[in-house]
N, C-alpha and C positions, 0 to 999 in steps of 0.2 A: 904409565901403564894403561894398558887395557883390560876390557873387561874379559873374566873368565868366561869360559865355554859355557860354564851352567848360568854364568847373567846373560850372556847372548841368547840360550836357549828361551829363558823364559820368558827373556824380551818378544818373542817370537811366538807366544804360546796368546791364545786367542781366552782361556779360562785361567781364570787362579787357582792359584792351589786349595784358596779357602771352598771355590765352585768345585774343582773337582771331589772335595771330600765332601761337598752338601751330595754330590749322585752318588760316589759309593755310600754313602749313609742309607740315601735311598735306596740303592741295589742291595746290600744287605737285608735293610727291613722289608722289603718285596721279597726278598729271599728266603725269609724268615718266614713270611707269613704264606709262606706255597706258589707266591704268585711271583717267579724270575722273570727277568724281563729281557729281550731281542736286545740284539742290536740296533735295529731301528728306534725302537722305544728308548735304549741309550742314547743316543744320538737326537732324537727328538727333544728328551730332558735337554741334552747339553744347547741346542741350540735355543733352549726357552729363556733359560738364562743366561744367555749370552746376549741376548734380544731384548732381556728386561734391562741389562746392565749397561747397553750401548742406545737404547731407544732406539731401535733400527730391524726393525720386522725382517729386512730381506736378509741380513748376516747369520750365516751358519759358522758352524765349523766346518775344518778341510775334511776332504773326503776320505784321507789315509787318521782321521782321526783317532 
């Protein structure tokens, strides 16, 4: 056998799932506190941590992220 559609996909995903729930943790509490946040400012978070966790300043996320 091969792998399921949902292991291909996540093979493919540039954040884990534990990263994405540290941003919406954060979009919440930003949300909470009056101050919601862009898109870009999402996208900036996601790419901070993605750059701490590969050591690699130039890696983002895609751009249909």
């Amino acid at each position: 056998g091969g792998r399921t559609m949902m292991e291909f996909a996540a093979a493919k995903q540039k954040l884990t799932p534990a990263e994405e729930a540290r941003i919406v943790d954060y979009l919440l509490e930003s949300a909470d506190r009056g101050l919601p946040k862009g898109r870009e400012d999402i996208i900036e978070c996601a790419n901070e941590i993605l750059q701490q966790r590969r050591q690699n300043k130039k890696e983002k996320v895609g751009k249909d992220w």
